[in-house]
C-alpha atoms as an extended CHARMM CRD file, in Angstrom:
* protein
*
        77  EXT
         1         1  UNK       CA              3.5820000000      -12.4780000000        4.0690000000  PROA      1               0.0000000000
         2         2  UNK       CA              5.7110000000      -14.4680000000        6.6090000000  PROA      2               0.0000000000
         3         3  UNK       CA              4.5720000000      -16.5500000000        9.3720000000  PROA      3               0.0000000000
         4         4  UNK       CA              1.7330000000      -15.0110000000       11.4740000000  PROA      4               0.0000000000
         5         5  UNK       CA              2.5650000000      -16.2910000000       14.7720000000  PROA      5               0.0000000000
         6         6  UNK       CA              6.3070000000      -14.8550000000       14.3110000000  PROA      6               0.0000000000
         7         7  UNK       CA              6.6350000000      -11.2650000000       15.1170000000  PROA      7               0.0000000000
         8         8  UNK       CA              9.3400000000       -8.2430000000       15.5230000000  PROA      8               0.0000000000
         9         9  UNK       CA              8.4700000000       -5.7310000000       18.3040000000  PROA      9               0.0000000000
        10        10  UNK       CA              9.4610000000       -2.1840000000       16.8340000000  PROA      10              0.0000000000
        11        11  UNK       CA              9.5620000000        1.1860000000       17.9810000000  PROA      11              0.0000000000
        12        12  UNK       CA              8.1910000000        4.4780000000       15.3500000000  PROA      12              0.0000000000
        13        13  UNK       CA              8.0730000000        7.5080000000       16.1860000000  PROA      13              0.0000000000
        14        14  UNK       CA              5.2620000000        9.7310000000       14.6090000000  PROA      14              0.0000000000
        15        15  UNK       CA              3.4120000000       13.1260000000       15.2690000000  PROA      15              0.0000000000
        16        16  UNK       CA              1.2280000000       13.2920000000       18.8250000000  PROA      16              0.0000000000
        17        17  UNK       CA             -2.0910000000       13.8130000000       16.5960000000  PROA      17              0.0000000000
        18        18  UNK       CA             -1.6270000000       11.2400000000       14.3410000000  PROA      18              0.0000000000
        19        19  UNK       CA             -1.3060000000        8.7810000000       17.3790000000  PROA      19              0.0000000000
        20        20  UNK       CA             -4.1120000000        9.8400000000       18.5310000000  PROA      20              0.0000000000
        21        21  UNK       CA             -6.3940000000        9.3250000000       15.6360000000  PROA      21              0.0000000000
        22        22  UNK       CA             -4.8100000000        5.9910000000       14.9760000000  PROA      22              0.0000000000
        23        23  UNK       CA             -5.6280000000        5.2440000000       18.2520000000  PROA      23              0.0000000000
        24        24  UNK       CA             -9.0410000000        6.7050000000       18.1310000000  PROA      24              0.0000000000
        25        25  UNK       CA             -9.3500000000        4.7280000000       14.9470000000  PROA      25              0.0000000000
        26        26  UNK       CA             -7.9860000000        0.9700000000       15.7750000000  PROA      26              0.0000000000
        27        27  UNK       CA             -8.5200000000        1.4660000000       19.5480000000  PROA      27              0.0000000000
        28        28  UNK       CA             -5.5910000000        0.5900000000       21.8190000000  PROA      28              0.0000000000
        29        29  UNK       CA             -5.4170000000       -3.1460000000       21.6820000000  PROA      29              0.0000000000
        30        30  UNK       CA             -5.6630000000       -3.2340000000       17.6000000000  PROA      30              0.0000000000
        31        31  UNK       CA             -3.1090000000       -0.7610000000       17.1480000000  PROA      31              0.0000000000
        32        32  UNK       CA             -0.0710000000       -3.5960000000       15.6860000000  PROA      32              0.0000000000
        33        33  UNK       CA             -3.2100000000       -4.8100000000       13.8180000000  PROA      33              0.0000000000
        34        34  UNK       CA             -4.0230000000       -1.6110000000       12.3380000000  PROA      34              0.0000000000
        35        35  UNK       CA             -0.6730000000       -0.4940000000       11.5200000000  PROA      35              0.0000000000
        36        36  UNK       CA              0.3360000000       -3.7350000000       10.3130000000  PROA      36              0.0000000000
        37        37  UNK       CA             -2.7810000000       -4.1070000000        7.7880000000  PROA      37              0.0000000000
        38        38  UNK       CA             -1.8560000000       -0.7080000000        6.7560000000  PROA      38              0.0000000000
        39        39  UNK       CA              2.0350000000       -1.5660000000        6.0370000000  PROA      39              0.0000000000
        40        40  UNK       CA              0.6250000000       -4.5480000000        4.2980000000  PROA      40              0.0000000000
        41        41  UNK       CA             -0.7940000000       -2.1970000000        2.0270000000  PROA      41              0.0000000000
        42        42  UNK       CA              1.6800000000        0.1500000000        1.1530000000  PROA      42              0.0000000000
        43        43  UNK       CA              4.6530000000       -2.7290000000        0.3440000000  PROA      43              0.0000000000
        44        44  UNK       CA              1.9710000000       -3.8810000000       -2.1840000000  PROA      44              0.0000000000
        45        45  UNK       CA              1.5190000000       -0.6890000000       -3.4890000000  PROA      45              0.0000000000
        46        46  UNK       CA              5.3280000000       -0.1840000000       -3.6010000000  PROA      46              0.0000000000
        47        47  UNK       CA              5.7090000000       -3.1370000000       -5.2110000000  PROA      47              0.0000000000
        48        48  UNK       CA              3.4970000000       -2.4100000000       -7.9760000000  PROA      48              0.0000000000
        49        49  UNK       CA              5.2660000000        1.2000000000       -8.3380000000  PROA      49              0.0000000000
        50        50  UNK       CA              8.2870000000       -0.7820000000       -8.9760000000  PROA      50              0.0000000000
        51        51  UNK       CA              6.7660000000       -3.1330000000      -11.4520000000  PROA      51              0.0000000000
        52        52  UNK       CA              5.1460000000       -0.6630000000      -13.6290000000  PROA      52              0.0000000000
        53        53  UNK       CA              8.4760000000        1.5950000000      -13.3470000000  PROA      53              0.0000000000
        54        54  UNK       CA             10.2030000000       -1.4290000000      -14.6930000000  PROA      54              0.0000000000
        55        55  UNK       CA              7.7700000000       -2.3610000000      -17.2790000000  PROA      55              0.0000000000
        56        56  UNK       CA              8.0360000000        1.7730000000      -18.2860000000  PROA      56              0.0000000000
        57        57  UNK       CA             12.0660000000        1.3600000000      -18.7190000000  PROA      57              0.0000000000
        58        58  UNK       CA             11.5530000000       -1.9930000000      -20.7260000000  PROA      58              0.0000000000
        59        59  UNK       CA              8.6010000000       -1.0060000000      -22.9930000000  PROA      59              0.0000000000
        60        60  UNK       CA              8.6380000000        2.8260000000      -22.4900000000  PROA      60              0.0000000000
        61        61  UNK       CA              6.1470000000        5.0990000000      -21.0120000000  PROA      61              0.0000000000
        62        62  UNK       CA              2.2060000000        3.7770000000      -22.0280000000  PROA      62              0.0000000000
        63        63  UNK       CA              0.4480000000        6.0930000000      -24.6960000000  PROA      63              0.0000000000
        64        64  UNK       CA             -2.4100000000        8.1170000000      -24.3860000000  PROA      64              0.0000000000
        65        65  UNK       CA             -3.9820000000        5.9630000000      -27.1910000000  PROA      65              0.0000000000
        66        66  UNK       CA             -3.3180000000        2.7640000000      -24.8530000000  PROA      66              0.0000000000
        67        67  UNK       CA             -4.7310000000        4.0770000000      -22.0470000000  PROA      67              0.0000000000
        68        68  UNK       CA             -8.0170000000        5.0870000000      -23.9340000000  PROA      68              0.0000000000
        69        69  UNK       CA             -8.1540000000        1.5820000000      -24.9920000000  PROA      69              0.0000000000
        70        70  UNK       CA             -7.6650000000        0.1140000000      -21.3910000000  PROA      70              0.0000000000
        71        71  UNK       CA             -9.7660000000        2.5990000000      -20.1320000000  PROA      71              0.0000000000
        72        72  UNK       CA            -13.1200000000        1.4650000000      -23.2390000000  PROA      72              0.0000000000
        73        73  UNK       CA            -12.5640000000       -2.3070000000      -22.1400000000  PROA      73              0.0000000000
        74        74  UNK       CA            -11.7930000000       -2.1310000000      -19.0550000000  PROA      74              0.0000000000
        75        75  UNK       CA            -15.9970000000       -2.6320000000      -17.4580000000  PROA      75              0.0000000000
        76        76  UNK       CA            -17.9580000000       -0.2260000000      -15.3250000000  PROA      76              0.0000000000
        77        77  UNK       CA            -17.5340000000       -0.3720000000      -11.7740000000  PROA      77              0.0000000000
């Protein structure tokens, strides 16, 4: 992520009761905190979307025998 102590102020707009529960949630002096944790998040998650659609169009689309392979090595949680 970029440098911590540099920052963009922005302006959302989203749904009255969703504000309020993030609110409710973070409290009103965490609320860049919150939000920004939680945008931190989804890019990674994006990110890996993109990967694994990228590894799909290289390699093709993984098997059902590969994932019951990941799935009997991969260890109990």
């Amino acid at each position: 992520m970029g440098d911590p102590a540099r920052t963009d102020k922005m302006s959302v707009t989203i749904p009255s009761d969703l504000a309020a529960e993030l609110r409710a949630r973070a409290g009103r002096g965490n609320v860049s905190a919150y939000v920004t944790d939680a945008l931190v998040r989804q890019l990674e998650h994006d990110r890996l979307g993109d990967l694994l659609a990228e590894l799909a169009e290289e390699h093709g689309p993984v098997t059902e025998d590969e994932l019951a392979q990941a799935r009997a090595e991969w260890p109990d949680r």
